[in-house]
NUROSE-666765 format. One record per atom (N, C-alpha, C, CB): residue in three letters; chain; atom name; z, x, y. Coordinates in pm, whole numbers, always signed. Glycine has a CB too. Layout:
residuo ALA	cadena A	atomo CA	pz Z	px X	py Y;
...
end
This chain:
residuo UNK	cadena A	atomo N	pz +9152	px +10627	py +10550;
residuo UNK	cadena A	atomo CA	pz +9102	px +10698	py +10667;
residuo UNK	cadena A	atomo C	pz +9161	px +10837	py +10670;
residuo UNK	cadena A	atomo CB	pz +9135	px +10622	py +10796;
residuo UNK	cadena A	atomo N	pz +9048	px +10940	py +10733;
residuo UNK	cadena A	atomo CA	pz +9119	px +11046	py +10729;
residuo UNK	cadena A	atomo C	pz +9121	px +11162	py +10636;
residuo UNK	cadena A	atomo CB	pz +9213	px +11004	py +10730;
residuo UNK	cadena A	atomo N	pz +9141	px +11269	py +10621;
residuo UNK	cadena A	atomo CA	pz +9137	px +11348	py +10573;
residuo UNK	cadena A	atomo C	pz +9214	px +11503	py +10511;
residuo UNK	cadena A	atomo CB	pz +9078	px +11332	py +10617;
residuo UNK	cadena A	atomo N	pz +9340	px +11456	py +10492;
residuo UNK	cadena A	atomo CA	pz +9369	px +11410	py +10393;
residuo UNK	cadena A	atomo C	pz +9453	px +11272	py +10482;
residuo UNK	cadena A	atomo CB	pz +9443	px +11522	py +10288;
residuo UNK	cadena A	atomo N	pz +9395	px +11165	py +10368;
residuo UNK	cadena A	atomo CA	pz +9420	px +11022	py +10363;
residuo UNK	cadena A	atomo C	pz +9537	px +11016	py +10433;
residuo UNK	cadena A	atomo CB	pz +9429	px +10957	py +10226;
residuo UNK	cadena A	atomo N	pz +9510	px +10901	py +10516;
residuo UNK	cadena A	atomo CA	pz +9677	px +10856	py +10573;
residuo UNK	cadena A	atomo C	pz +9719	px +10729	py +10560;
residuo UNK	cadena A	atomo CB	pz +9703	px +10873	py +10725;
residuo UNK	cadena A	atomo N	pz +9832	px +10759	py +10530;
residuo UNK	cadena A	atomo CA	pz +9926	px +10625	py +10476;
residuo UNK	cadena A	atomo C	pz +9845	px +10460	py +10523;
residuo UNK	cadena A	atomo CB	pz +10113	px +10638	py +10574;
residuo UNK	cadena A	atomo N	pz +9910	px +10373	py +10454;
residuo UNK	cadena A	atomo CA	pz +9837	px +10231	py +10477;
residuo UNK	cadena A	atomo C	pz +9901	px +10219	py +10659;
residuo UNK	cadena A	atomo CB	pz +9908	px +10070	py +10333;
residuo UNK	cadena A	atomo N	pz +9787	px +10175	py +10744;
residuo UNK	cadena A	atomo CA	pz +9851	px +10180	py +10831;
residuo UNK	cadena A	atomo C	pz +9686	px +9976	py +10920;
residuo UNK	cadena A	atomo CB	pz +9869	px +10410	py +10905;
residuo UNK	cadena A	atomo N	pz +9742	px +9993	py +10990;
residuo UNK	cadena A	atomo CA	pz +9665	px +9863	py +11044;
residuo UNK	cadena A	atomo C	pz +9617	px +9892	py +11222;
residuo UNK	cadena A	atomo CB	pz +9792	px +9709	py +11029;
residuo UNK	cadena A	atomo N	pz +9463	px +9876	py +11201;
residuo UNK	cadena A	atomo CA	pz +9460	px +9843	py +11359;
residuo UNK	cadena A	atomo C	pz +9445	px +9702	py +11417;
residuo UNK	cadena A	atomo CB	pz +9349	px +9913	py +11418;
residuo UNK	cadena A	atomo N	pz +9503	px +9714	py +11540;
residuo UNK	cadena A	atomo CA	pz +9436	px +9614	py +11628;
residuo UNK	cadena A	atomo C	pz +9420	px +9607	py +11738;
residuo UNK	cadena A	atomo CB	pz +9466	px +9526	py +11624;
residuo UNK	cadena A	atomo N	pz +9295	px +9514	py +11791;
residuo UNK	cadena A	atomo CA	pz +9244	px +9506	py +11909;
residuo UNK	cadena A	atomo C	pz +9196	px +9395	py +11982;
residuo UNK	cadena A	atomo CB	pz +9169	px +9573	py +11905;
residuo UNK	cadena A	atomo N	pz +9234	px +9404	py +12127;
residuo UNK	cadena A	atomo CA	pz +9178	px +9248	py +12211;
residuo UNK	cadena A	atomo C	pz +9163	px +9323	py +12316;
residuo UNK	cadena A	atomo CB	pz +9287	px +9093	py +12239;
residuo UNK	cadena A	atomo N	pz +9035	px +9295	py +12399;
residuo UNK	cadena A	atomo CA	pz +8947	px +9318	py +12464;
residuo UNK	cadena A	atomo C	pz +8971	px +9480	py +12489;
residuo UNK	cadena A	atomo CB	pz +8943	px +9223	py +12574;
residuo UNK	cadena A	atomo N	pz +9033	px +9532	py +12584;
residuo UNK	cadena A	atomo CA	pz +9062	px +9669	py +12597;
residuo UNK	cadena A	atomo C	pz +9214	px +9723	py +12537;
residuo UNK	cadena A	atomo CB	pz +9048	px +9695	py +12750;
residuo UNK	cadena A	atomo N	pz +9245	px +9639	py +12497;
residuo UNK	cadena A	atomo CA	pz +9385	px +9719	py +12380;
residuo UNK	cadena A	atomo C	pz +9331	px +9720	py +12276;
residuo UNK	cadena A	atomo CB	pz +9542	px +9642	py +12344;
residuo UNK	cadena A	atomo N	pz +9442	px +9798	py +12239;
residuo UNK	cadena A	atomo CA	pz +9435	px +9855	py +12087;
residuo UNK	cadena A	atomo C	pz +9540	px +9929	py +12072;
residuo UNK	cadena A	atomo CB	pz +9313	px +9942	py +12048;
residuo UNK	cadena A	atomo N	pz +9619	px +9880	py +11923;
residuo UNK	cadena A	atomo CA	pz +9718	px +9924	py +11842;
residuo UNK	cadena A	atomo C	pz +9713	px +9972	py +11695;
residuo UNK	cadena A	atomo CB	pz +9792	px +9836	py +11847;
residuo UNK	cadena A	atomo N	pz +9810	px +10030	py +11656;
residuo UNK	cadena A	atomo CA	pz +9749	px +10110	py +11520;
residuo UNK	cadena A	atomo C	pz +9909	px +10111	py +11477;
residuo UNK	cadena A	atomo CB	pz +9647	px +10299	py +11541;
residuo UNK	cadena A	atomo N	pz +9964	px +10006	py +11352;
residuo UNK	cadena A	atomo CA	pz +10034	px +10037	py +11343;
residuo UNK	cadena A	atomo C	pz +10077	px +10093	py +11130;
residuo UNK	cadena A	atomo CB	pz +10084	px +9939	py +11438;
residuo UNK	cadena A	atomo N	pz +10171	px +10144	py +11098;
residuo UNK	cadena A	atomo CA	pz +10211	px +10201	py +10973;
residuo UNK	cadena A	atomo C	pz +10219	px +10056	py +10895;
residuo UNK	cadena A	atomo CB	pz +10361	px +10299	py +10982;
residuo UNK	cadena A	atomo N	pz +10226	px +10033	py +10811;
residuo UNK	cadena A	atomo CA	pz +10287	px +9925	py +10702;
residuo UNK	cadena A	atomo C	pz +10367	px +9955	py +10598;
residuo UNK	cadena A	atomo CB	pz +10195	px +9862	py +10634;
residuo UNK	cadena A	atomo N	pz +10417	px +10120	py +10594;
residuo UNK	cadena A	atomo CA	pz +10481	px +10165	py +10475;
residuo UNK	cadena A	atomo C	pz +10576	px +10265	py +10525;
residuo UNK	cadena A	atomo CB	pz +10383	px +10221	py +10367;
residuo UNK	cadena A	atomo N	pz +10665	px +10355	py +10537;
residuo UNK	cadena A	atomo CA	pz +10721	px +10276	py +10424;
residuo UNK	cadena A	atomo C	pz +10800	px +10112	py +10561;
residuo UNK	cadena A	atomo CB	pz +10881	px +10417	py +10303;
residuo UNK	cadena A	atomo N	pz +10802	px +10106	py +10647;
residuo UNK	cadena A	atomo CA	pz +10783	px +9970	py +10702;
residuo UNK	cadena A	atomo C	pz +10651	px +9981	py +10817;
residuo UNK	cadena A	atomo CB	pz +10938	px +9918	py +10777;
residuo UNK	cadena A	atomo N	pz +10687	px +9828	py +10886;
residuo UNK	cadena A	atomo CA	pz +10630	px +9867	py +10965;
residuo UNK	cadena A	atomo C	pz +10703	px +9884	py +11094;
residuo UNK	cadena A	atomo CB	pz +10536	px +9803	py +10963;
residuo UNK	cadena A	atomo N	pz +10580	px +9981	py +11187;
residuo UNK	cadena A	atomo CA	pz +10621	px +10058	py +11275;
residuo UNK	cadena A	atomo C	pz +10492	px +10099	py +11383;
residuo UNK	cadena A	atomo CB	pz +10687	px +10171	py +11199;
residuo UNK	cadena A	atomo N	pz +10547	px +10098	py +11513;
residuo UNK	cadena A	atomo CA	pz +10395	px +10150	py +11600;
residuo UNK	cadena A	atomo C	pz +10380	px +10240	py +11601;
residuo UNK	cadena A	atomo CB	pz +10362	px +10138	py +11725;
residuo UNK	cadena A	atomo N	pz +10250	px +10318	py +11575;
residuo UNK	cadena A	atomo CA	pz +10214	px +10428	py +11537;
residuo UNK	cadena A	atomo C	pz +10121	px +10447	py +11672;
residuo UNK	cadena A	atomo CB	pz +10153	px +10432	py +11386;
residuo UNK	cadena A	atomo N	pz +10073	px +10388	py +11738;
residuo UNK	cadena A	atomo CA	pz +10017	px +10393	py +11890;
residuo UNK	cadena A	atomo C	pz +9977	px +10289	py +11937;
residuo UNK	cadena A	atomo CB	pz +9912	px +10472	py +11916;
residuo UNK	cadena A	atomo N	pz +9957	px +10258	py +12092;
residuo UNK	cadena A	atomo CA	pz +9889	px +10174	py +12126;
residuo UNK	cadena A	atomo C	pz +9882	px +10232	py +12299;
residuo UNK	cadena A	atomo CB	pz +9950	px +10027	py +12078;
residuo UNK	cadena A	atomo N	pz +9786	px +10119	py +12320;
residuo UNK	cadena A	atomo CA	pz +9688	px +10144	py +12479;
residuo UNK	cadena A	atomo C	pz +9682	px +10008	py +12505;
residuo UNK	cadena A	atomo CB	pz +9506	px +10222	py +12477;
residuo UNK	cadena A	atomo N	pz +9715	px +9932	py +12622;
residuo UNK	cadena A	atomo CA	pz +9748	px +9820	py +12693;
residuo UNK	cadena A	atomo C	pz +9790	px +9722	py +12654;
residuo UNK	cadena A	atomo CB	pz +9678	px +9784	py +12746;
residuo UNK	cadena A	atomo N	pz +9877	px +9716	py +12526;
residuo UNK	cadena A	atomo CA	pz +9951	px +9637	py +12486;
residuo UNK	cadena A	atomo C	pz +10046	px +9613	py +12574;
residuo UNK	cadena A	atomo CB	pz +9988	px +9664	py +12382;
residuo UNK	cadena A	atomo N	pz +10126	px +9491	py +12623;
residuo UNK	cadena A	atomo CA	pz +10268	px +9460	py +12669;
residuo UNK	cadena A	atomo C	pz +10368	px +9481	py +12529;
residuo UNK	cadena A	atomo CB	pz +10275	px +9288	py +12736;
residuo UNK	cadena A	atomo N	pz +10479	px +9509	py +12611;
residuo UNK	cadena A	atomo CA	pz +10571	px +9518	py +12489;
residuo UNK	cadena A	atomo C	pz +10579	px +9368	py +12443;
residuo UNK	cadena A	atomo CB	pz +10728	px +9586	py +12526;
residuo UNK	cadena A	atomo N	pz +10593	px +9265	py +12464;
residuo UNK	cadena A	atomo CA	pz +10587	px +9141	py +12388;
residuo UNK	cadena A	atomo C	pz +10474	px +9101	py +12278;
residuo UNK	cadena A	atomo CB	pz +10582	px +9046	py +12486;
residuo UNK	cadena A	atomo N	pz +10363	px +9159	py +12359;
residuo UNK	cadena A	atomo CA	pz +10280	px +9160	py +12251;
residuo UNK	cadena A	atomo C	pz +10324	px +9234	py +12108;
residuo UNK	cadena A	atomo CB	pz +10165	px +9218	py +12303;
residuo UNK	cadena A	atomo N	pz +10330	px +9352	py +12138;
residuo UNK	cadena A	atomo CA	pz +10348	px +9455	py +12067;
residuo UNK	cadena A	atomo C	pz +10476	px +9389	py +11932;
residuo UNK	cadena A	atomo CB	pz +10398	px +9589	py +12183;
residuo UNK	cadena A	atomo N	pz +10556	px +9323	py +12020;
residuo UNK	cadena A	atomo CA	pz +10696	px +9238	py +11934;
residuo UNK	cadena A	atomo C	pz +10613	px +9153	py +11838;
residuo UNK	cadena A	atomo CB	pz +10814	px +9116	py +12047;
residuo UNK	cadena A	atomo N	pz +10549	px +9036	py +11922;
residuo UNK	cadena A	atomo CA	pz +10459	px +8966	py +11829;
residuo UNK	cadena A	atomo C	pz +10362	px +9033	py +11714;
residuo UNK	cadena A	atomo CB	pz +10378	px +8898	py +11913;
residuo UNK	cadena A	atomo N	pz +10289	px +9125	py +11709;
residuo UNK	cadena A	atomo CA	pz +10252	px +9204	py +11646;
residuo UNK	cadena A	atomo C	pz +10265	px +9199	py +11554;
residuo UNK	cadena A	atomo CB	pz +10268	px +9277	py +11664;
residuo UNK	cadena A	atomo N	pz +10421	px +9284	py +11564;
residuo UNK	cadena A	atomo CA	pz +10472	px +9347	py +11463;
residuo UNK	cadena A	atomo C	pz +10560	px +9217	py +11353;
residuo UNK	cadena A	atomo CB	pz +10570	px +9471	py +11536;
residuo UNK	cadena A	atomo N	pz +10571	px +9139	py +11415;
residuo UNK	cadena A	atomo CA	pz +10659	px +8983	py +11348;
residuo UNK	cadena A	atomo C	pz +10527	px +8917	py +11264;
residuo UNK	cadena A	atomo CB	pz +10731	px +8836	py +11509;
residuo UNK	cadena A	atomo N	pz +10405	px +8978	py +11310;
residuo UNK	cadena A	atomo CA	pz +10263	px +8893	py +11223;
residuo UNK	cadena A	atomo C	pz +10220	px +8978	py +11109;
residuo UNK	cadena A	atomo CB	pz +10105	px +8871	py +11328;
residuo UNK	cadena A	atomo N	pz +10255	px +9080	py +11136;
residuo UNK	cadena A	atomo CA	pz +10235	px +9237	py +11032;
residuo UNK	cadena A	atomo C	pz +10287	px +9217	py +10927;
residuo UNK	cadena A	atomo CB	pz +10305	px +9380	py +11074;
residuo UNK	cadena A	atomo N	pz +10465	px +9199	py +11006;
residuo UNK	cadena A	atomo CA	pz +10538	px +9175	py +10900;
residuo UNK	cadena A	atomo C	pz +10529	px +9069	py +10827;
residuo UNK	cadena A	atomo CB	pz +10638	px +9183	py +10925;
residuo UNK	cadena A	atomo N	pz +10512	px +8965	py +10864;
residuo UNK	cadena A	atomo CA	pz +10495	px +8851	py +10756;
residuo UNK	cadena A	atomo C	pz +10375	px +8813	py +10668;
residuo UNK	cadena A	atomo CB	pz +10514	px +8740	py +10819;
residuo UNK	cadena A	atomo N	pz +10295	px +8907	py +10703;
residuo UNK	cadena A	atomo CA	pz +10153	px +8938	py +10616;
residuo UNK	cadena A	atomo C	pz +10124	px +9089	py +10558;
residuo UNK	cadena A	atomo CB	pz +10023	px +8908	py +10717;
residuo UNK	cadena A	atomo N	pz +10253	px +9145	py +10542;
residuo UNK	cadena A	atomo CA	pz +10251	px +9320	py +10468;
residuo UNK	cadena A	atomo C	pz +10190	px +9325	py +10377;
residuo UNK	cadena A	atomo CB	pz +10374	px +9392	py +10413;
residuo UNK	cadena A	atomo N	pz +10228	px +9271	py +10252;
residuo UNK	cadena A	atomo CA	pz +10183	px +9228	py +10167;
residuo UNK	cadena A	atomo C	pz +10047	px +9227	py +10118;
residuo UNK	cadena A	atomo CB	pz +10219	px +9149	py +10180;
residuo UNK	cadena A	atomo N	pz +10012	px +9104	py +10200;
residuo UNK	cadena A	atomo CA	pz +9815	px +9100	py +10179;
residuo UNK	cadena A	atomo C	pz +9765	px +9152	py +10251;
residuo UNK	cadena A	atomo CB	pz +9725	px +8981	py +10188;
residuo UNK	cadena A	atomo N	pz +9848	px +9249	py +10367;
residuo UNK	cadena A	atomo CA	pz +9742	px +9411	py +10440;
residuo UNK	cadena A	atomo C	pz +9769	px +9491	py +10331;
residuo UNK	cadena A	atomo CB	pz +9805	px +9516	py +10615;
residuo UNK	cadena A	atomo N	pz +9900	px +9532	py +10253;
residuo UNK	cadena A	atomo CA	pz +9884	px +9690	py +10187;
residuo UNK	cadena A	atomo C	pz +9756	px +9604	py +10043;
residuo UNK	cadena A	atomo CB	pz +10108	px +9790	py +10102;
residuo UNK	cadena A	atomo N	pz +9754	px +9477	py +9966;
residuo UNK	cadena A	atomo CA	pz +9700	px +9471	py +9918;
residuo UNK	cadena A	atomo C	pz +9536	px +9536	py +9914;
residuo UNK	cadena A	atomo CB	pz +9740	px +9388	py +9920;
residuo UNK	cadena A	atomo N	pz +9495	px +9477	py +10046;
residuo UNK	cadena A	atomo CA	pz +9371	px +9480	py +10139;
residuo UNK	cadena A	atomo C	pz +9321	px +9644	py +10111;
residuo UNK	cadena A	atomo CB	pz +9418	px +9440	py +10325;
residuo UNK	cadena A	atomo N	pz +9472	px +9724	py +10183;
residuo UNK	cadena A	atomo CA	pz +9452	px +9845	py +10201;
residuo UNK	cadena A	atomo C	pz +9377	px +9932	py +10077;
residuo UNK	cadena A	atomo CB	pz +9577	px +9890	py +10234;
residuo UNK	cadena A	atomo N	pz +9537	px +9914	py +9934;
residuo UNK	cadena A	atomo CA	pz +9442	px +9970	py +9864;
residuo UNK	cadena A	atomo C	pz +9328	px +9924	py +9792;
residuo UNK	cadena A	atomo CB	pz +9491	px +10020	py +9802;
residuo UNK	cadena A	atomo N	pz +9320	px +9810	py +9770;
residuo UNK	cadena A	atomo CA	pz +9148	px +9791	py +9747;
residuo UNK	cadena A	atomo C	pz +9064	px +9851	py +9799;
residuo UNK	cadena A	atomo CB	pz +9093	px +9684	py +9777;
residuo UNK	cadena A	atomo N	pz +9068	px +9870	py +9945;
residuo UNK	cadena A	atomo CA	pz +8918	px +9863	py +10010;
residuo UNK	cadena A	atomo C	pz +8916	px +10063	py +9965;
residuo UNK	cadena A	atomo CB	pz +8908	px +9790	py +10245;
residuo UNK	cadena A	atomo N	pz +9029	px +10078	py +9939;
residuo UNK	cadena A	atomo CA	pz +9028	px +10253	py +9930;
residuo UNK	cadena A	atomo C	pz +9060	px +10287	py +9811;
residuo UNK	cadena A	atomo CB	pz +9131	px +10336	py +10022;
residuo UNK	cadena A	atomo N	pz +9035	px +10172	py +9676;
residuo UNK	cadena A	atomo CA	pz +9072	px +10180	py +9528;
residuo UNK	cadena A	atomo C	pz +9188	px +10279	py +9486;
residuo UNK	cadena A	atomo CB	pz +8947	px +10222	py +9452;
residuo UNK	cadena A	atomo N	pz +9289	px +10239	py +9563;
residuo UNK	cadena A	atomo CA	pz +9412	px +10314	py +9529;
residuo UNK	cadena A	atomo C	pz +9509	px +10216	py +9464;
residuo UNK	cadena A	atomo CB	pz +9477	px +10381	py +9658;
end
């Protein structure tokens, strides 16, 4: 995404939130809109334990 490209990063969303967070060089919140911070904890504990097969994901879908 982006122009010039930006780092592997992940969104997500439930009903009117939405978060966007980095996966490299960890992860990290890069923004969000009506997340609770617990959520936001959980999140980031599901991110992390699936980094891996997101940066995989990442560069495939962007043949990097």
């Amino acid at each position: 995404e982006g122009d010039p490209r930006e780092p592997p990063h992940i969104h997500v969303g439930k009903a009117e939130n939405i978060a966007k967070f980095w996966i490299e060089p960890e992860v990290s919140l890069a923004d969000s809109y009506g997340f609770k911070a617990a959520e936001l904890r959980t999140l980031v504990r599901v991110i992390e334990q699936n980094r891996e097969l997101i940066r995989e994901a990442w560069h495939e879908h962007f043949n990097q």
